[in-house]
N, C-alpha and C positions, 0 to 999 in steps of 0.2 A: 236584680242585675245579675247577668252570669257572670259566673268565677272564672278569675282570670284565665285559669290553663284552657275552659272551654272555650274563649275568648280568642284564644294564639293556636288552638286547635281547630277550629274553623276559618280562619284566617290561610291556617295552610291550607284545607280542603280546596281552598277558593283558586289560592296562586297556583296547586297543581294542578286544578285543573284548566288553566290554560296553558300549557303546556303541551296540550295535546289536541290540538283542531283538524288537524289533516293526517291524512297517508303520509306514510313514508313512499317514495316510488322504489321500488329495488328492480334489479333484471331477474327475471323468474324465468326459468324452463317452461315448455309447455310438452303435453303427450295429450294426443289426440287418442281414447277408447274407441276399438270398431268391435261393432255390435257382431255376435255370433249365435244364430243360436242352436248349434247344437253342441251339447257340454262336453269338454273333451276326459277323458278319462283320469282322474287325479291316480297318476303311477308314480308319476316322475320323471317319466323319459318322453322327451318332447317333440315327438315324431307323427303327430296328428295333425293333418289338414289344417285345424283351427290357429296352430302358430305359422303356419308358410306366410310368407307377403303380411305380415301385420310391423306397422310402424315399431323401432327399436328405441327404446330409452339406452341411450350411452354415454361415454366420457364422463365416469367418474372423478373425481377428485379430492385429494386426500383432506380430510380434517383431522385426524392423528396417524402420527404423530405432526404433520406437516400444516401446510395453510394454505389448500388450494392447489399444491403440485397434481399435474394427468395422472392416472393410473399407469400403472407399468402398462407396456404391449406383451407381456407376458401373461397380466392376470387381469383379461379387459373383462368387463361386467355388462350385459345385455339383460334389459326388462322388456319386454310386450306384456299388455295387458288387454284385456277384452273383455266381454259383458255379454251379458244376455238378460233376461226374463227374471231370471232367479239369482243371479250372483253375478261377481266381478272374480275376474278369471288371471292369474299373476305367473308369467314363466319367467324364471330369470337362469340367465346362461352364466354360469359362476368359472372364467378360464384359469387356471390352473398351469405351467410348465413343469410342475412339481406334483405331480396327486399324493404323489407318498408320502408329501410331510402334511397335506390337508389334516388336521386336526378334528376327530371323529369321537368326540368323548359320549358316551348316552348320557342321559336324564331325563327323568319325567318330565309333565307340561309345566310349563313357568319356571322355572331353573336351567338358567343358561350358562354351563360352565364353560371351560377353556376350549371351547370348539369352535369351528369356523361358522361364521353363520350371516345370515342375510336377514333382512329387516324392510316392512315398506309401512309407511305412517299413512294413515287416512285421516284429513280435517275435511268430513260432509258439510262443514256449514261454512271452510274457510276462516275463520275467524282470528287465527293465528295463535290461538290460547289453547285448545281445547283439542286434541286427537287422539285415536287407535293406534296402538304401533302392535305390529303382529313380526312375530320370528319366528324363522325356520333355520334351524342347526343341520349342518354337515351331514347327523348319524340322524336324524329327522325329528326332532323332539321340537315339540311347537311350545310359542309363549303366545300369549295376548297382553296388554296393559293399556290403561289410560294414562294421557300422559298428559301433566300442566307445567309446561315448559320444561324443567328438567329432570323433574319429579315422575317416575313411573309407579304406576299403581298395579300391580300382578293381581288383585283380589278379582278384577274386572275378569270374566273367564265369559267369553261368545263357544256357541258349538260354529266350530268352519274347522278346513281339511288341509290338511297340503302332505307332500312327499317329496323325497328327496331319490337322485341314479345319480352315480357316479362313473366315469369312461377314463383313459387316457389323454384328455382335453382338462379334464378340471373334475365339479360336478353343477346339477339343475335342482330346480327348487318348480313343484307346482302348485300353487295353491288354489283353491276356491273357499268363498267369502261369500255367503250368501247376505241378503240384503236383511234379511230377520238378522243379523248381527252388526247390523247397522244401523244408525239412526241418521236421516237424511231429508230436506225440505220436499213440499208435493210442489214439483216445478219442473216444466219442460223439460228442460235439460239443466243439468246438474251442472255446477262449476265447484269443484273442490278442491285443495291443495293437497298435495303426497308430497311427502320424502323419502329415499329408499338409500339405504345404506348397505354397505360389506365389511365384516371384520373378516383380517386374512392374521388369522393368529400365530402362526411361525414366521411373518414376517414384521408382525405386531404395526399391523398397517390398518385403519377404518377410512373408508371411501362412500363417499356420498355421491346423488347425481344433482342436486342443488346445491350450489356453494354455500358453504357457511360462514360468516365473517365472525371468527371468534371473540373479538375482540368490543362487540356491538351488540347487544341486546341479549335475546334469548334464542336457544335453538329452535323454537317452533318459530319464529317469523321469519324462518328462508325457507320454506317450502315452494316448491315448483308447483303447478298447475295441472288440474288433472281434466280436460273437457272433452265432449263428444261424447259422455253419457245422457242419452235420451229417452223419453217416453215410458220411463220406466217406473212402474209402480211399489209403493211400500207392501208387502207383504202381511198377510195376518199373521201379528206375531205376538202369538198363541203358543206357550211349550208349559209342561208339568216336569216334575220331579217327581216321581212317588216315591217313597224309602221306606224301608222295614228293618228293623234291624232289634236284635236281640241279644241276651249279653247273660255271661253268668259270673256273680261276684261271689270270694272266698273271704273271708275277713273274722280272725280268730273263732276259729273251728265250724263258724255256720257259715253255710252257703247258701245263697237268693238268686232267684233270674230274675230275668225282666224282658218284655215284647215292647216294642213303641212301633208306629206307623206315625207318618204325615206326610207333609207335602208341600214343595215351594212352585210359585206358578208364576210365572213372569205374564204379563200380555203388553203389548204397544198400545196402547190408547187410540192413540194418531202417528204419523209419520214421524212426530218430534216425542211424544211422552210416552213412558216405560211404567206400569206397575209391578212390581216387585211384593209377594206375598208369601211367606209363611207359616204354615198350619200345623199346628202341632209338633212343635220343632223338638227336636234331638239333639245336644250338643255331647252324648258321652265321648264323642273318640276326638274330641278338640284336642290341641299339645295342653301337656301340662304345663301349669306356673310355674316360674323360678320364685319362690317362695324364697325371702331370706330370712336372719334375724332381724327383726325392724326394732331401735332400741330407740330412733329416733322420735320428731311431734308430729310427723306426717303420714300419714297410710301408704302407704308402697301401691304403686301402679303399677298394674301386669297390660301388657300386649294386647290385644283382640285376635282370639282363633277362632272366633265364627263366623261363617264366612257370608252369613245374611248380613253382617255387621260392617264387613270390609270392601265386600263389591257394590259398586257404585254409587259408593258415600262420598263423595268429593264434593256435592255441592255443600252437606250437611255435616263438613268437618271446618267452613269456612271462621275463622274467628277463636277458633279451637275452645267451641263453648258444648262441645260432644263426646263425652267419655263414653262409648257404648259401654261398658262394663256397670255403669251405674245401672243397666238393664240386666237383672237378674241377679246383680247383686247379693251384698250382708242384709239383711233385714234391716231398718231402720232402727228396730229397736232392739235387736239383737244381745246388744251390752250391758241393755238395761234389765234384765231376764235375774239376774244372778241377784241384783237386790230388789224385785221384787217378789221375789220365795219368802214364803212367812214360813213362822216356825215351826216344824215337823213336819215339812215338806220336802220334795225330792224333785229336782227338774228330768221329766220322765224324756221330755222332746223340746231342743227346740234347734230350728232348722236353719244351718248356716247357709242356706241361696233360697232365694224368691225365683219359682216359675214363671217363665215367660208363656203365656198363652197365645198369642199373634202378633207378628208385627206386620207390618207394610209400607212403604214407601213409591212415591210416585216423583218422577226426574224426567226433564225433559231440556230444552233449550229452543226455541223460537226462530223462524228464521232471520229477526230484527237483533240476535244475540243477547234476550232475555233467556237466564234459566231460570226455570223453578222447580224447588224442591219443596216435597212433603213427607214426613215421616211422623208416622206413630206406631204406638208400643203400649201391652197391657198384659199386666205382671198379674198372678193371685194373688190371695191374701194367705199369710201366712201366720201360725198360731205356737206358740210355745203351752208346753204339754205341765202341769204340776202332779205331784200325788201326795196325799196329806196320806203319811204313815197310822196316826191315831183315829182321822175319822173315815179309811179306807176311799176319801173322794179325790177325783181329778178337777181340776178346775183349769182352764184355757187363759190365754194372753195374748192379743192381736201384737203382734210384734213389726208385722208388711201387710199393710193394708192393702188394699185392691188399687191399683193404680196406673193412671195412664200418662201415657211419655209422647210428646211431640215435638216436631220440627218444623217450620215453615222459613223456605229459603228464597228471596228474589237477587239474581244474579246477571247485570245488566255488564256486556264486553261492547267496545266499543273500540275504533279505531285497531282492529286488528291485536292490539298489546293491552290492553286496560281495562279494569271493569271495576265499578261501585256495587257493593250487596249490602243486603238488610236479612239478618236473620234472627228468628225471634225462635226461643225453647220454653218449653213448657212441660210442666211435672204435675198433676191433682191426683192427689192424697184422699181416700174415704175417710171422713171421719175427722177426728182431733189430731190429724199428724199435718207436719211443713209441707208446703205446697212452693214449687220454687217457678220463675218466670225472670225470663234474663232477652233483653234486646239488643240487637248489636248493629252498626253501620261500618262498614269497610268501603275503603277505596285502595284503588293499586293502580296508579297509571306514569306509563311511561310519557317521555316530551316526545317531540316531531324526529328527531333523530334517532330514539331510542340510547340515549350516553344520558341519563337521569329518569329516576323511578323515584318517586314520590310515593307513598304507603300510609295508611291511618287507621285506627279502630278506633269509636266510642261504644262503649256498652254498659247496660244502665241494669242492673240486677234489682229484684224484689222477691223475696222471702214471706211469705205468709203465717204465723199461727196462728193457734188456736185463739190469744187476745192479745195477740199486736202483731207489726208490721215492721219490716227493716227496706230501705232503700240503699244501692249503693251504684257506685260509678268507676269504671277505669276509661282507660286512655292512652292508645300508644300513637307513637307519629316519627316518619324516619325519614329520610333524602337519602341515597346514594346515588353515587358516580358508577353509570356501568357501561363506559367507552375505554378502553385504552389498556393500556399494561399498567397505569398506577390509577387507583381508585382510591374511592375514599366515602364516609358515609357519617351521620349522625342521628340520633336517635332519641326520643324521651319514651318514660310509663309512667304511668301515674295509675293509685287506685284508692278513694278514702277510706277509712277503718271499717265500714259496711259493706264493702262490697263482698259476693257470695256468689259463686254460683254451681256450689257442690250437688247439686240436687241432680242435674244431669251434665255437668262438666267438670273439671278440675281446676280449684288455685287452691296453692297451699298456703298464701299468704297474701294480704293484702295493706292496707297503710303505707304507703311509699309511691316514692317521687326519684325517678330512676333515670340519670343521664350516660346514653354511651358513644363512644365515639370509636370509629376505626380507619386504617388505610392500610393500602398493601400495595404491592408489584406483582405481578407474574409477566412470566412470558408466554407466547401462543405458536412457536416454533419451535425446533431444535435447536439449545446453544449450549458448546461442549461437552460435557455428559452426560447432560442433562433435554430428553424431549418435554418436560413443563416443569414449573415450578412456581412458588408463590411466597413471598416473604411476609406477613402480617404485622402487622403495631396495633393494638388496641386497650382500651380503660374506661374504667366506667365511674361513676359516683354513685353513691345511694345515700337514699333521705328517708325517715321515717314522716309523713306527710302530718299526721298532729299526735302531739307536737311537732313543728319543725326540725328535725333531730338529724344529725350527719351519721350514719352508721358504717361506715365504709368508702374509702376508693382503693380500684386496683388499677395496674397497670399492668401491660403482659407482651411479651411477642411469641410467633412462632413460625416455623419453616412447614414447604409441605414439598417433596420432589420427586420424580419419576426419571429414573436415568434411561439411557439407549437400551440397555440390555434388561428395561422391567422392573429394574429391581426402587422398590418406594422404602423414602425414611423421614422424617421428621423429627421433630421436638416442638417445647415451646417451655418459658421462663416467665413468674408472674410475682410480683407485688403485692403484698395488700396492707392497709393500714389497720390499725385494732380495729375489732368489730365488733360491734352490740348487738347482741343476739337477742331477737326478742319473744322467741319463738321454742327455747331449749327451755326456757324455766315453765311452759307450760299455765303460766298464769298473767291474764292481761298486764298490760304494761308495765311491763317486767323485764326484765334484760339483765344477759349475763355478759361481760366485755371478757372477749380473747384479744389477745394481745399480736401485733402485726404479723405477718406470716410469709414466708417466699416458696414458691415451688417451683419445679420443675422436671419436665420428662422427656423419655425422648421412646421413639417408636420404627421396628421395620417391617417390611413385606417383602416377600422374596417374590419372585418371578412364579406365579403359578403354572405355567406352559413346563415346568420342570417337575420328574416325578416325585420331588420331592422340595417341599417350599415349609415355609416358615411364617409366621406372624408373631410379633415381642411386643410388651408395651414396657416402660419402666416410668412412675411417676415416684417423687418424695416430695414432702412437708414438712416443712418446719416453723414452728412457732415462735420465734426469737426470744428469747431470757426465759424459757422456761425448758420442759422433760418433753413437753410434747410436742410428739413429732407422727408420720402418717408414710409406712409406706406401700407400694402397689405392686405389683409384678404379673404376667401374664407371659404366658409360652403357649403356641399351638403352633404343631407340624398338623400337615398334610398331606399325605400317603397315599397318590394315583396309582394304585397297586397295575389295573390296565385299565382300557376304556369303558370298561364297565363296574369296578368298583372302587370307590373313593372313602375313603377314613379320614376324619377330622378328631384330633384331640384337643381338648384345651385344660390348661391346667393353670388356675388363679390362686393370688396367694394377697390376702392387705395383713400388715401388723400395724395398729394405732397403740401408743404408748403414752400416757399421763393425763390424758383427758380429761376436763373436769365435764362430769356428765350428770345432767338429770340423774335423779333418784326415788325424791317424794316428793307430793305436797302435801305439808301437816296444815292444822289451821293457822297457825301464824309463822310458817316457816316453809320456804322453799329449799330442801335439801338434795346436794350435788354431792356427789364423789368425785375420788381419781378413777379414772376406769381405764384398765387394758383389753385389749379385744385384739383376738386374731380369729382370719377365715380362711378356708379352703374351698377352691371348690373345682370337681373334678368332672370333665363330661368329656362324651367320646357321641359321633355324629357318622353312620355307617349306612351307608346304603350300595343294594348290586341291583344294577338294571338288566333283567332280561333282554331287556327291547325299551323303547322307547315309553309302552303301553302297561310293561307290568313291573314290581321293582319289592324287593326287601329292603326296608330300612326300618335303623336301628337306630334309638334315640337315649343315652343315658345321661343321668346327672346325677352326682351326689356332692352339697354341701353341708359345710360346715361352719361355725360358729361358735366362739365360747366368748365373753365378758366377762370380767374379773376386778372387783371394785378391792382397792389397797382397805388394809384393816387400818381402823383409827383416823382414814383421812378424810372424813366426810365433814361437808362445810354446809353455813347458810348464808341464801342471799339476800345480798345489800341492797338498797335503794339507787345507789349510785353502781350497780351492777359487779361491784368483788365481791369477795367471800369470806368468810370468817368462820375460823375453825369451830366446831358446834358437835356436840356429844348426842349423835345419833345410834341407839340402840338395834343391832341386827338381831334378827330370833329368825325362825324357819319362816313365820309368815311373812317377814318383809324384805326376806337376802334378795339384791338387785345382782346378784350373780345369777350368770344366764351360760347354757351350754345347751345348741341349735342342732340337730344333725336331721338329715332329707333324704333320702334316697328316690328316685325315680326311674322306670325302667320300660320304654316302650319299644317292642317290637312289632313291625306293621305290614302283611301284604295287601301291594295296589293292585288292584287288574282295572285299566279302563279299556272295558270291551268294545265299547262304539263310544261312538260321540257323543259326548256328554254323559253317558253313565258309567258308573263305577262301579268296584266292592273292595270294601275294605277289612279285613282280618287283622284283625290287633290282639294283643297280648299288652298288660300292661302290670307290672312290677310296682307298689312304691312302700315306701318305709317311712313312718315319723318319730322326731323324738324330741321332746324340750325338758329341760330339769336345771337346776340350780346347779349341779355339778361340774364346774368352773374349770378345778382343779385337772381336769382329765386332758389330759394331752390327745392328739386327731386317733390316731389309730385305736388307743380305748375308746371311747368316745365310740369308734366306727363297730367295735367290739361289742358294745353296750347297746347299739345303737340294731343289732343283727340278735338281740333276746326278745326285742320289740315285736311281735304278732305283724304277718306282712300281707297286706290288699292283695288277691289276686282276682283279675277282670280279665275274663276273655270276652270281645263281642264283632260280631259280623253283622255287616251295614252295606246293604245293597241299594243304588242308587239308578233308577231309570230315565233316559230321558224321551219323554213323546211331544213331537213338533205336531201344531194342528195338521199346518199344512199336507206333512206325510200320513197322517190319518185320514183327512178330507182326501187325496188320491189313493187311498189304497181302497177304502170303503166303495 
């Protein structure tokens, strides 16, 4: 018999989806494409034959700050668009009464700051989920992204062109969009939906040419209609990467170089699927990690800066059972190196990351709105190095096996807003190591109106060893209201004490049976000060799932507002009852109870159109009847020095006071202290644009960290989760006083010479330090912290790009 929650989780599956049988009908725009074929010259200035006499997209109308108000007759917006053979061809006439205050900031590709700019969205298949949004800024700095409803993905990067001229009228936008950076059905004629947008940033105005009803679904289901593209073929799309790049490292007193070559190759399959390939990958000049002190029971998650990892992962992050970072990774066994050295031995090598040898990936979407996704990945194997002093021998230790990583994704949209996926991961291990395997099912669909969105996951983990097996199960399921100014939504998770699926995703925790619930207001207009705003009420319950154990409810509200003149603030105020923690004592079924707690914070943004703005945060904690208390602080100016150089600083500051924290685990005693802990951490974010194409930037970070455990107050825990004062012995080997310092220091020149290729010239700075030395206040610390021997890495990374197509006409 299945268990009940699968029971009331398939029960929903079933009601949500009737919900959704039909179209909505909406009034949609249309623009007719006239075929041209001779290309007109991407300058800017839009004085070529090819725009005269071509149908005009116009009558914009405002989505911010308004709902639907005409564009001014000052600042009217004209699109033409046209086609040929090879591309889709985009003029947009941007009027201006004002050129002088047009907002002209540079930035490289995909960074769109406070500058005026134009946008036009492509969905080839229609589908209302799924499209391109391509920008063109004022000073000409282009972006691409994918986008799934609100959500923009920058990693997605196509090679296409556009420019920008500017006159005493306003300024124009040209772009070309070749069809190799498109994926599109093989069918007569094309029917696809656009949406094309203008932010007029001195007047802090965005205007669309498809009305958007804010109030009602999501912004990709009001797209207008794009038809009169005919007879036009997918293109062989066929392009390389080749890279070379070389690097010279300093690191107390020796210095190393190093050469790498490889290469990423994309090809289209067919009209719908992409394979995506890299060969012998390079990731030296990724950003660095914000490494902290992690004092906590969980690994700290860093970011994805590789960019085979971030472009065009969308179908293969559905379920969020995709940590790419588990892709070259700590060695498996990494931790285990240190006890097993036998005696008179010396660990000569052992290598904190595993080699990625190839990955690949295949994505596509069907014209019936299946996608499918494929991804695999294959690490080396990796060997920790011994040297036995007395008998002069080395002896090896497989620590990262050889091993392969896959993804298989089917992702079925329907009705324009909806889609059911199945996606299954997979990890195999050579040898006597964990092998992990995790399936999952999703749905997301909205009703016939789009004013309810129904959402679910089941996903079934399996873990393998060497002589047994683990099974486990999660489960989330939610309803919300997404019509009106007051919404509202509810939600369960559930996960049994088995479930796993660390091998290639992340949970830090599992056993729990998790309710929440929310509602709020906003408005979708300007009302007195205020052009949006939104009021929150939200709480949750948690359950430990077995035993059936209550471990918390909170309750919380919070503000979010954007006034007429830009300027955003917030707060928000939270509840919580005592909590069993079952996760700090570090030993199964084990809990340490904290006592209820209230916080609250508040937050602002100043106007970035000014040259000089602000961002604060201020949060505090308090634990009620006891010392411990939690607080946060955060300050960053921003410094538009001119349109070409921008300075970001930010400066963070937590102090936590009385904590009772992990310590050890003896064998018959879990030992906690009081712990005080403060951080710093200081970074500064600098970049000057030549041009659009070439740019200096500056990237620094140094934190800081010290822990400081009170003398005499160490405790051990209860079965019933207090503490009891307990005569714990400190000596040098087991002081849990901890003092963290980081330094990092990247300076980088960009040149992108043509389309699609780069070079990259970096310089990169960093310093580490850890030591028990508690007592040191920031600025020794940062003193001590500068005797330490410091990494210096120069390396230059040239990046090409050859399209077949341009090779097959030039040959």
């Amino acid at each position: 018999m299945l268990p009940k929650h699968l029971l009331v989780f398939l029960f929903f599956i079933i009601t949500g989806s009737l919900f959704s049988q039909q179209k909505e009908l909406q009034q949609k725009k249309i623009y007719s494409a006239t075929r041209f074929e001779e290309k007109p010259v991407i300058d800017g200035v839009l004085n070529e034959d090819v725009w005269q006499d071509v149908p005009v997209a116009t009558d914009f109308v405002m989505i911010e700050p308004g709902d639907g108000e005409p564009s001014r007759n000052t600042h009217r917006t004209e699109v033409k668009i046209v086609y040929s053979d090879q591309a889709i061809y985009v003029a947009a006439y941007l009027y201006d009464s004002t050129p002088s205050k047009i907002r002209r900031d540079f930035a490289q590709r995909d960074n769109i700051p406070t500058a005026d700019h134009f946008f036009i969205d492509i969905n080839t298949y229609n589908d209302g989920e799924n499209q391109t949004r391509f920008y063109v800024t004022s000073a000409g700095t282009i972006a691409d992204a994918k986008m799934k409803r609100e959500d923009e993905d920058y990693a997605f990067n196509a090679v296409w062109d556009a420019k920008v001229s500017l006159d005493s009228k306003g300024w124009y936008v040209e772009m070309e969009i070749p069809y190799s950076a498109l994926r599109f059905p093989d069918e007569e004629e094309q029917l696809w939906s656009i949406q094309m947008g203008r932010n007029i940033t001195h007047l802090n105005e965005i205007y669309v040419w498809n009305y958007v009803d804010k109030s009602i679904g999501e912004f990709t289901h009001y797209n207008g209609l794009l038809k009169g593209i005919r007879d036009i073929d997918a293109p062989v799309r066929l392009s390389f990467y080749p890279y070379v790049s070389g690097e010279v490292n300093h690191f107390d007193s020796e210095t190393s170089t190093a050469f790498n070559a490889g290469m990423d190759i994309k090809y289209g399959i067919n009209d719908a699927f992409t394979l995506d390939a890299t060969l012998i990958p390079d990731f030296g000049q990724t950003a660095y990690d914000e490494v902290e002190l992690n004092l906590g029971p969980f690994e700290q998650v860093f970011g994805e800066n590789r960019a085979f990892f971030t472009e065009g992962t969308e179908l293969f992050t559905k379920g969020d059972l995709f940590y790419s970072r588990r892709i070259g990774d700590t060695p498996i066994g990494f931790n285990e190196v240190q006890d097993a050295r036998l005696e008179n031995e010396d660990i000569v090598e052992n290598p904190e990351t595993t080699n990625l040898l190839n990955a690949l990936k295949i994505s596509g979407r069907t014209t019936g709105g299946l996608g499918i996704g494929f991804f695999n990945a294959i690490t080396e194997r990796q060997k920790a190095r011994f040297y036995n002093r007395v008998t002069d021998e080395e002896r090896e230790l497989v620590t990262a096996p050889f091993a392969n990583y896959n993804i298989f994704v089917l992702d079925q949209q329907f009705d324009q807003k909806s889609s059911v996926s199945i996606i299954n991961t997979n990890v195999t291990r050579e040898g006597h190591f964990r092998d992990g395997n995790v399936t999952g099912f999703l749905f997301d669909v909205f009703n016939k109106n789009s004013s309810f969105n129904f959402s679910g996951e089941a996903k079934m983990s399996r873990v393998n060893y060497s002589e047994s097996n683990k099974t486990g199960f999660a489960s989330e399921f939610g309803v919300s209201r997404t019509k009106g100014k007051f919404r509202y939504g509810i939600s369960h998770e559930f996960a049994n004490e088995t479930y796993d699926i660390n091998d290639l995703g992340v949970n830090f925790f599992n056993n729990y049976n998790n309710f929440y619930w929310d509602t709020s207001y906003r408005i979708f207009e300007p009302k007195g000060i205020f052009n949006r705003y939104n009021i929150r009420l939200q709480g949750n319950h948690h359950r430990r799932y077995d035993p059936d154990i209550a471990v918390t409810t909170n309750i919380g509200s919070s503000f979010f507002g954007v006034t007429t003149t830009r300027f955003a603030f917030g707060g928000s105020v939270n509840y919580s009852t005592p909590f069993k923690d079952f996760f700090e004592p570090r030993k199964d079924n084990s809990f340490v109870q904290y006592p209820e707690n209230a916080s609250g914070g508040a937050w602002i943004s100043s106007d970035y159109r000014k040259r000089i703005a602000v961002d604060s945060r201020l949060n505090y904690n308090k634990y009620l009847g006891t010392a411990h208390n939690q607080l946060r602080f955060n300050f960053s100016p921003r410094f538009r020095v001119n349109n070409k150089l921008m300075l970001i600083y930010s400066f963070d500051f937590m102090e936590e006071n009385a904590r009772e924290s992990f310590v050890a685990l003896l064998p018959k005693n879990v030992i906690f202290g009081t712990r005080h802990r403060q951080s710093i951490e200081n970074s500064l974010q600098g970049s000057y644009n030549f041009n659009t194409r070439e740019a200096l930037r500056l990237s620094f970070r140094n934190f800081w960290s010290s822990a400081t455990f009170e003398n005499e107050s160490f405790t051990a825990l209860q079965d019933n989760g207090e503490l009891q004062p307990y005569n714990y012995e400190v000596d040098k080997e087991n002081d849990p006083d901890a003092n963290f310092n980081i330094w990092n220091l990247d300076l980088s020149y960009q040149w992108r010479f043509a389309p699609g290729s780069e070079m990259i010239l970096l310089y990169r700075n960093s310093i580490f330090k850890l030591d028990n030395q508690s007592e040191l206040v920031y600025l020794e610390s940062l003193e001590n912290l500068f005797n330490e021997p410091a990494r210096h890495n120069l390396s230059l990374r040239l990046v090409y790009y050859l399209d077949y197509n341009t090779i097959k006409n030039t040959i």
